[in-house]
VEXDREN-2710 file (C-alpha; in Angstrom, 1 decimal):
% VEXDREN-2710
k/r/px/py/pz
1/UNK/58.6/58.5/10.1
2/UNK/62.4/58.6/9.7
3/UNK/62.6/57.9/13.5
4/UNK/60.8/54.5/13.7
5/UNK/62.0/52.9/9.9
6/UNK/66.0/53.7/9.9
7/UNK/66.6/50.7/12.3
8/UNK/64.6/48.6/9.7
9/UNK/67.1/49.8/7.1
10/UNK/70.4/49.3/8.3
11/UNK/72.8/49.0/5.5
12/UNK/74.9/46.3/5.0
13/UNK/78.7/46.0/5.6
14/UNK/79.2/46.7/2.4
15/UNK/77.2/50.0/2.0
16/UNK/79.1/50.8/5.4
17/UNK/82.0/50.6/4.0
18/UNK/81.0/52.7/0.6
19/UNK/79.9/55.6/3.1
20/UNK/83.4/56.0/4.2
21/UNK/86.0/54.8/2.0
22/UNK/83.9/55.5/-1.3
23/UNK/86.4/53.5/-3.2
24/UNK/83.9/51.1/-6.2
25/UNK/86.6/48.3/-5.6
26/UNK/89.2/47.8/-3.0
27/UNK/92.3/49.8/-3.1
28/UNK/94.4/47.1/-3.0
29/UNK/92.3/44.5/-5.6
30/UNK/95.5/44.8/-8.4
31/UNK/97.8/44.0/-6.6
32/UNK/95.8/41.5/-4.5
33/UNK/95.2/39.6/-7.3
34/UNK/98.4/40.0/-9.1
35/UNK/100.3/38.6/-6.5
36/UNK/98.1/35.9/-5.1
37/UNK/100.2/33.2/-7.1
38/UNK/103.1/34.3/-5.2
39/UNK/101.2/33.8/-1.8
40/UNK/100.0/31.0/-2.3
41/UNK/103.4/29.7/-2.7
42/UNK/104.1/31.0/1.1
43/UNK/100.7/29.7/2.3
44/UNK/99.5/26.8/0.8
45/UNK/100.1/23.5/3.0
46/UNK/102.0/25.4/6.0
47/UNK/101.0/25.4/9.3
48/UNK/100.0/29.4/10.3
49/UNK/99.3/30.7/13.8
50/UNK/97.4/33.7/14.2
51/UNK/97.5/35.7/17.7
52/UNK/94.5/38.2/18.4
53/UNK/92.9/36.7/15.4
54/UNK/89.3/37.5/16.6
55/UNK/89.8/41.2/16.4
56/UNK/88.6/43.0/12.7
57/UNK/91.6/42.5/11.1
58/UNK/92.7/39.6/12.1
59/UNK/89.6/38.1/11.1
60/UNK/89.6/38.7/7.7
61/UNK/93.4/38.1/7.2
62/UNK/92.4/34.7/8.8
63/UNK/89.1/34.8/6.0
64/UNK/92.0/35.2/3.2
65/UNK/94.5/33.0/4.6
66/UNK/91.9/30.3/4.4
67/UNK/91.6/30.7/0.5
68/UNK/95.2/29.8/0.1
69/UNK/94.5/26.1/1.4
70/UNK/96.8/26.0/4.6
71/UNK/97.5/22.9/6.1
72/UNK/96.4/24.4/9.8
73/UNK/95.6/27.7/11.1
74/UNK/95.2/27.6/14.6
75/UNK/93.5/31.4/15.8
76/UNK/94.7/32.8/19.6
77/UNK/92.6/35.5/21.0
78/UNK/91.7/36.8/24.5
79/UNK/88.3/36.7/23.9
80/UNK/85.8/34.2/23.5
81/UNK/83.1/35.7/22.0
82/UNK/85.5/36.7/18.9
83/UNK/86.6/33.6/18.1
84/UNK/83.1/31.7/18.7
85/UNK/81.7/34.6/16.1
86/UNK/84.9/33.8/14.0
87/UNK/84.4/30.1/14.1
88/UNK/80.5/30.2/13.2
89/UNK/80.8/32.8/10.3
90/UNK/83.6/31.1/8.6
91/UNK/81.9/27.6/8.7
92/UNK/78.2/29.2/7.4
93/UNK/79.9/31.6/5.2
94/UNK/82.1/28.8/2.9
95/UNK/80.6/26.6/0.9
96/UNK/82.8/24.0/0.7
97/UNK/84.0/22.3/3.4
98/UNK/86.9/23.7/5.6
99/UNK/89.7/21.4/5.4
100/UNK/92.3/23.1/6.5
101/UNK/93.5/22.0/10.5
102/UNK/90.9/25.0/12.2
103/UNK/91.5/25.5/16.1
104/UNK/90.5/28.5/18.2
105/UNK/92.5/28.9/21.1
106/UNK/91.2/31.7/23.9
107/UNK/94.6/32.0/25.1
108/UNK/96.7/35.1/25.9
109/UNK/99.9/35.2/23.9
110/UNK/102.1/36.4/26.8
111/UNK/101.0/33.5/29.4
112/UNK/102.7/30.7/30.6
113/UNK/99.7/28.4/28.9
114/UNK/100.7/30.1/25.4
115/UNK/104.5/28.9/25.7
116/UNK/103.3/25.1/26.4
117/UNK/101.4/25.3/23.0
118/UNK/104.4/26.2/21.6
119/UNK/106.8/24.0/23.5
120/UNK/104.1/20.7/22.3
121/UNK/103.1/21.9/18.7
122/UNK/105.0/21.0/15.5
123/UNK/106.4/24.0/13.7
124/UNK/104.6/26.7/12.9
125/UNK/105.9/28.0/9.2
126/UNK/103.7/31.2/9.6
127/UNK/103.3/33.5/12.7
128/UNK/101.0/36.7/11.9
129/UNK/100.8/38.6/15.3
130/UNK/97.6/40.9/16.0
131/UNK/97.5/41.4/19.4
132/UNK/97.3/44.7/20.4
133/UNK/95.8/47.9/22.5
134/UNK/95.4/50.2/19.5
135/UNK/93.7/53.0/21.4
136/UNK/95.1/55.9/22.6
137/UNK/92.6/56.2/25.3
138/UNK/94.6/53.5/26.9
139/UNK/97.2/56.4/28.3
140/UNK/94.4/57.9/30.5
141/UNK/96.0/56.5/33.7
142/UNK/99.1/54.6/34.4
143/UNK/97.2/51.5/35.0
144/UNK/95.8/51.2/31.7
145/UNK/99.3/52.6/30.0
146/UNK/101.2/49.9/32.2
147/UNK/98.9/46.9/30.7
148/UNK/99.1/48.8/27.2
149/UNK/103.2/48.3/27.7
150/UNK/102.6/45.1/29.0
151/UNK/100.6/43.8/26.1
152/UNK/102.0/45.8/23.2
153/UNK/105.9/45.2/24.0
154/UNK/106.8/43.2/26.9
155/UNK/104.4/40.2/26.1
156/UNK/105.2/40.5/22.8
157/UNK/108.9/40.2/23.4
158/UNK/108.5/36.7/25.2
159/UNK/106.4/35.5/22.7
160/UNK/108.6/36.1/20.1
161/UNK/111.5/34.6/22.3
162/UNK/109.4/31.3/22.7
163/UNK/109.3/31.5/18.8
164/UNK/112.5/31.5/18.7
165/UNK/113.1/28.5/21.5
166/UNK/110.7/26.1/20.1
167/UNK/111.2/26.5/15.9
168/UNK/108.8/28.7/15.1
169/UNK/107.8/31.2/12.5
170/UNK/109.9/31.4/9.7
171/UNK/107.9/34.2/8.3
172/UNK/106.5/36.4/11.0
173/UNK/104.4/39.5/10.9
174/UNK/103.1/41.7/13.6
175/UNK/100.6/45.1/13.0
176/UNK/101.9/48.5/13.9
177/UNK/99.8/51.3/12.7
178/UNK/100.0/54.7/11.1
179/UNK/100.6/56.2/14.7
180/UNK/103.9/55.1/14.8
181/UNK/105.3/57.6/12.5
182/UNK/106.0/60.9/14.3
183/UNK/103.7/59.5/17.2
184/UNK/102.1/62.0/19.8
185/UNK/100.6/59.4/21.7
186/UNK/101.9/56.6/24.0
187/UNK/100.2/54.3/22.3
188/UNK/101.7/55.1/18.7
189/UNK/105.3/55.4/20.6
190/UNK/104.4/51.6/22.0
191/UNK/103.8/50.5/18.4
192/UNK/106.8/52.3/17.3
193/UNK/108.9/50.3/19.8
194/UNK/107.2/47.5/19.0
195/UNK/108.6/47.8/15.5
196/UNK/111.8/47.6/16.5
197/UNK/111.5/44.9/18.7
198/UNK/109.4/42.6/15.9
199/UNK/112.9/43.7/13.9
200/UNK/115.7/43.0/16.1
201/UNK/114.7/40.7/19.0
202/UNK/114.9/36.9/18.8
203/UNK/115.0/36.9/14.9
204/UNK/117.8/34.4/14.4
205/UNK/114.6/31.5/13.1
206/UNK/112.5/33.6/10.4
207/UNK/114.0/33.8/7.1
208/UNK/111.2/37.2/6.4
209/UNK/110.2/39.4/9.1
210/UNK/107.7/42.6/7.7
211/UNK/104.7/44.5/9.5
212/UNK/102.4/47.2/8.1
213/UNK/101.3/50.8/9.6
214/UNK/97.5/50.8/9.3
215/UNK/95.3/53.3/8.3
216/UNK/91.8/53.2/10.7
217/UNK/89.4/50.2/9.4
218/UNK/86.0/51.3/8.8
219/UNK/83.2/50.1/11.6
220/UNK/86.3/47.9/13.2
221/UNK/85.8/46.8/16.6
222/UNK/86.0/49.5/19.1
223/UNK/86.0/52.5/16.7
224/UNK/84.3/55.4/16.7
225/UNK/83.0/54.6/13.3
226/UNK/81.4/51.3/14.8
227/UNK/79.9/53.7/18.2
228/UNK/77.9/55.7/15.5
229/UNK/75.9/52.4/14.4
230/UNK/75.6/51.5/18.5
231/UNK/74.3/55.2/19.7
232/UNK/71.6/55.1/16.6
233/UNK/71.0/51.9/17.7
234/UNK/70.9/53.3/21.7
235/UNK/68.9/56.9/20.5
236/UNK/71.7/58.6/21.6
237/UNK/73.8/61.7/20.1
238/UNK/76.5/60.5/18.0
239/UNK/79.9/62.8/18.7
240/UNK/82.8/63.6/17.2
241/UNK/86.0/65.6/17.6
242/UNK/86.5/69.4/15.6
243/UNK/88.5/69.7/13.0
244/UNK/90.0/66.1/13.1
245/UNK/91.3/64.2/9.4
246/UNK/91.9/60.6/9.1
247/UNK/93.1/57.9/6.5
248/UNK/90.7/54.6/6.0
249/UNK/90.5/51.8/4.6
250/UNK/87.4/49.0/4.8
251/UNK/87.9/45.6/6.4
252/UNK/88.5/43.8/3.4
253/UNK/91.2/46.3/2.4
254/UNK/92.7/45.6/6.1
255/UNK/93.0/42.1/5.7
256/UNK/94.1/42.4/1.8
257/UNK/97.0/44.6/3.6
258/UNK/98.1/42.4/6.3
259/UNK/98.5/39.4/3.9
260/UNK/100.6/41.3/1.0
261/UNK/102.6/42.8/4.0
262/UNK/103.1/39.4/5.2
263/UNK/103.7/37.1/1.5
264/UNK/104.9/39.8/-0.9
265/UNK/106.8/42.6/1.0
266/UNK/110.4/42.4/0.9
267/UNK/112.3/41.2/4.0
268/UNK/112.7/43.9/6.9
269/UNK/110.0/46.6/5.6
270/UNK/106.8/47.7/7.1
271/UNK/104.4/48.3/4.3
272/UNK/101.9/51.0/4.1
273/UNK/99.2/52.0/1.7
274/UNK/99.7/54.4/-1.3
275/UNK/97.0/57.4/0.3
276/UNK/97.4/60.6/-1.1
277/UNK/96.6/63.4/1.6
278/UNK/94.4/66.1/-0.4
279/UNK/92.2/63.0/-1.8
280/UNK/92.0/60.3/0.9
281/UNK/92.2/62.4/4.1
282/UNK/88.6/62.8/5.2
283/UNK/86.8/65.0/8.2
284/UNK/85.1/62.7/10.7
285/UNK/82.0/65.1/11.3
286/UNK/81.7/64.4/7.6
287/UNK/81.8/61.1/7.9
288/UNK/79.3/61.3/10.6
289/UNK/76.9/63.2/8.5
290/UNK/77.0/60.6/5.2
291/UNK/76.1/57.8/7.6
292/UNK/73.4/59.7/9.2
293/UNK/72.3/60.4/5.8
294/UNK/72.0/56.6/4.7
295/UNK/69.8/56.5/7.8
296/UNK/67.8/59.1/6.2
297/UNK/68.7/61.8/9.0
298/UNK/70.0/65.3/8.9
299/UNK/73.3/66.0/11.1
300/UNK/72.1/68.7/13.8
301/UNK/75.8/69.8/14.8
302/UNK/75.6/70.9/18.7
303/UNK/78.4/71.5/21.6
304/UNK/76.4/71.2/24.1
305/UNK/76.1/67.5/25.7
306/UNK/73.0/67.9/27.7
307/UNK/71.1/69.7/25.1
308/UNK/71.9/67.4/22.9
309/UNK/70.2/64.5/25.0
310/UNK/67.4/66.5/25.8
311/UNK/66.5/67.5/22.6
312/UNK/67.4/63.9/20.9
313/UNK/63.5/62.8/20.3
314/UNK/62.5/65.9/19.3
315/UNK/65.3/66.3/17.1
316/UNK/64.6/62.8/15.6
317/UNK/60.7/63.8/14.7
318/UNK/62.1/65.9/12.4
319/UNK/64.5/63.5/10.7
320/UNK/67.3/65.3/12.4
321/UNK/69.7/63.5/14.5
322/UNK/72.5/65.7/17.3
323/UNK/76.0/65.2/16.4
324/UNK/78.2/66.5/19.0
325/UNK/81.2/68.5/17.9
326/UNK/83.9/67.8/20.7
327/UNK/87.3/70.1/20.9
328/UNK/90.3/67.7/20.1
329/UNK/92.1/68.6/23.1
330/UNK/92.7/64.8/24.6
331/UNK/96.4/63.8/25.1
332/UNK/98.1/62.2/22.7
333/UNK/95.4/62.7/19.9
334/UNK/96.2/64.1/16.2
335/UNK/94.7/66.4/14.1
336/UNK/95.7/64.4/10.8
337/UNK/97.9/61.3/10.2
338/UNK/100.7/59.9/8.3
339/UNK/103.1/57.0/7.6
340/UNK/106.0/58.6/7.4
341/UNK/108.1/59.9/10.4
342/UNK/111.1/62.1/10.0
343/UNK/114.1/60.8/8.6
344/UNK/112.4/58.0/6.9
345/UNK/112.3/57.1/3.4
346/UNK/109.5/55.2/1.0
347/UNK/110.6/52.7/-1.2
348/UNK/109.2/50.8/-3.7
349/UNK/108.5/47.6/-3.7
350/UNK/106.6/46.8/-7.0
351/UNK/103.3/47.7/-5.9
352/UNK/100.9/50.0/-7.0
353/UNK/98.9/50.5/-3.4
354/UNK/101.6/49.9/-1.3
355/UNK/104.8/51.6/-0.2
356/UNK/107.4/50.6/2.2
357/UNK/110.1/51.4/4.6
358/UNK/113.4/49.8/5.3
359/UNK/113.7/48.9/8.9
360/UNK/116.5/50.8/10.5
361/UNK/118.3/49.2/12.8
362/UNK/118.0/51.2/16.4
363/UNK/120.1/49.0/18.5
364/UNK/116.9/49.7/21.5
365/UNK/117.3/45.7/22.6
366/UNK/121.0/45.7/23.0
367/UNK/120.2/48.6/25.4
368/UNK/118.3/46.7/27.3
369/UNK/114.8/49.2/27.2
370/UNK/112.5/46.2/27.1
371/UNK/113.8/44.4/29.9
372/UNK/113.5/47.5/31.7
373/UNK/109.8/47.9/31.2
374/UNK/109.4/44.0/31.9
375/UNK/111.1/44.8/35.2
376/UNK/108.9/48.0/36.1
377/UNK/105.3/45.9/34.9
378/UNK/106.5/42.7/37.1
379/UNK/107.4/45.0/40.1
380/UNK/103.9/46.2/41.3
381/UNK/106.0/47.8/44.1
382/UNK/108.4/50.0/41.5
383/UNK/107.4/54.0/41.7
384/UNK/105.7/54.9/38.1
385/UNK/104.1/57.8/37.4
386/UNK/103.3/58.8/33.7
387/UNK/105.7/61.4/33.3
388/UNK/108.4/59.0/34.4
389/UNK/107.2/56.5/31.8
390/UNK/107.0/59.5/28.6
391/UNK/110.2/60.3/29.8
392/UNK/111.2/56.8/29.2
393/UNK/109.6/56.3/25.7
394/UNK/111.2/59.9/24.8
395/UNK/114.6/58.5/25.3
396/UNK/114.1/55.7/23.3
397/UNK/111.7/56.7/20.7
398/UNK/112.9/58.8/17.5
399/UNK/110.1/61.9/17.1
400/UNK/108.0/61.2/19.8
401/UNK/106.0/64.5/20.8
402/UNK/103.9/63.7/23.9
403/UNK/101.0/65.8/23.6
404/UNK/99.5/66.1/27.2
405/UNK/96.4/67.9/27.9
406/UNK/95.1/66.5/31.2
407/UNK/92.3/65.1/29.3
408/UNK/91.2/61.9/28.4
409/UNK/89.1/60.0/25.8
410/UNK/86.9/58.8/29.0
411/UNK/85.8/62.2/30.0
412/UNK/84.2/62.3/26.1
413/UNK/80.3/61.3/25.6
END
């Protein structure tokens, strides 16, 4: 019975990653492999630090990075049980010995424990910066949008200023994503700050600064794509929002990304992949549907929550399986995503799956709009509500259209 094998069947990560992207070879493979003489001559023998490195993509850009025979690569996460996991897969996973310099460091990247590792360490060449909240459920309350602030910009900017203090990071990168262009959300508008910050703050030591806007990474930490394996896993309804397009790419692709971002995008861009709307756009409930498929399960679509629980065994006799269609009415959410905002241009940079675009320079640190939100996070006593903060971000952020609904991603099964 379809019920009691598809556990028994689970696909691997690979066959995951088919379902969704259902690309035979990674989007990026030419040019991965056409340029990999050219990173090698950034990677090989230096000394690279990776921050938020036990996340998905940081985990496979640190999996690449390895192959390029580094001299160290020293990985800085928050959380422990990534960078154990990290650790123990790379040393099963490799057949030869690692003999690069390998360190995990549970360490956050804005504390005053993260500046003595840089004030004691020799130079790092290479700085690749992960560290992130990527989702937009983070805006629900002004708590969780503070901390989002806190860790997307204003930790960010005193790292990058210890960088610069202690001789580090010739060649730094740091992730923004796809939400940054035209963004609705606070998060994307963080991330599009964040850009300019990684551009024009404390820049005087790196010789190449880049970044990269992201499409979503298939069964990544966190993502609905990876809740759909846990609630089959839980018997519970899997759920998704109406009507509701997005851009993918698998974890492999992600980390392929972030290292020709890093070693063969020109100096000042943010590199994004070549994704053609009509063909690459795809419909989450259909991606719902081909994964319960490969469990062997039909997609019952319902709306209503409760029947949907109820009716979840009965359902699952039959080889069906509820899939809840949800109204996309959160704030901040989109019903399709890009890479470019208004008023910015692609360029090429030699690549066939990758475009870029030329950092403009928005003068935002000169202006003094991240010591302000340093000063409003370190002043628990400071009046904020989240109007005031949109406000804020509107001023300073080029096309940002705050959607606000009232509605979060909380009040969602």
């Amino acid at each position: 019975m379809a019920s009691n094998t598809m556990m028994s069947e689970r696909p691997t990560a690979a066959e995951l990653d088919q379902i969704v992207v259902r690309r035979p070879v990674s989007l990026l493979a030419t040019d991965f492999a056409a340029k990999a003489t050219e990173v090698g001559r950034r990677i090989t023998s230096k000394r690279i630090l990776i921050v938020g490195g036990g996340g998905s993509i940081g985990s496979m850009t640190t999996r690449l990075t390895l192959d390029f025979d580094p001299a160290a690569v020293h990985v800085v996460d928050q959380s422990e049980n990534y960078l154990a996991e990290l650790v123990r897969d790379l040393r099963n996973s490799r057949l030869a010995p690692i003999t690069t310099d390998l360190r995990m460091l549970p360490l956050d990247y804005g504390s005053p424990v993260m500046e003595r590792l840089l004030a004691e360490s020799a130079p790092y060449d290479i700085v690749l910066n992960f560290a992130a909240l990527k989702h937009v459920r983070s805006e629900k309350d002004v708590y969780s949008l503070l901390q989002m602030l806190d860790t997307n910009i204003v930790r960010h900017a005193r790292f990058k200023g210890w960088l610069q203090a202690y001789g580090h990071g010739e060649t730094y990168f740091a992730v923004s994503t796809d939400k940054a262009a035209n963004p609705s959300s606070l998060m994307g508008a963080s991330k599009r700050l964040m850009e300019d910050l990684v551009f024009e703050s404390f820049v005087a030591q790196a010789k190449s600064t880049t970044s990269a806007r992201f499409a979503n990474v298939a069964f990544s930490n966190g993502s609905l794509l990876q809740s759909f394996l846990q609630r089959l896993e839980r018997r519970q309804p899997l759920a998704v929002p109406r009507d509701t397009r997005r851009y993918f790419v698998s974890q492999r692709e992600a980390g392929e990304l972030c290292i020709l971002a890093a070693f063969a995008t020109p100096d000042q861009h943010i590199a994004f992949p070549r994704m053609e709307p009509q063909a690459e756009l795809q419909d989450l409930q259909s991606i719902a549907e081909r994964v319960l498929e490969r469990f062997g399960l039909r997609a019952e679509p319902m709306e209503d929550e409760d029947a949907a629980k109820r009716d979840l065994e009965a359902l699952a006799q039959d080889g069906r399986w509820p899939l809840i269609l949800t109204p996309l009415d959160t704030s901040g959410e989109k019903p399709y995503e890009e890479f470019l905002g208004q008023g910015e241009a692609a360029s090429e940079i030699g690549m066939t799956s990758l475009c870029a675009i030329r950092h403009q320079n928005s003068g935002l640190p000169a202006q003094g709009v991240f010591q302000d939100l340093e000063r409003l996070i370190n002043r628990p006593s400071a009046p904020a509500t989240k109007a005031d903060i949109v406000e804020a971000i509107r001023n300073a952020v080029p096309n940002f259209n705050h959607m606000e609904t009232g509605r979060n991603l909380d009040q969602r099964i």
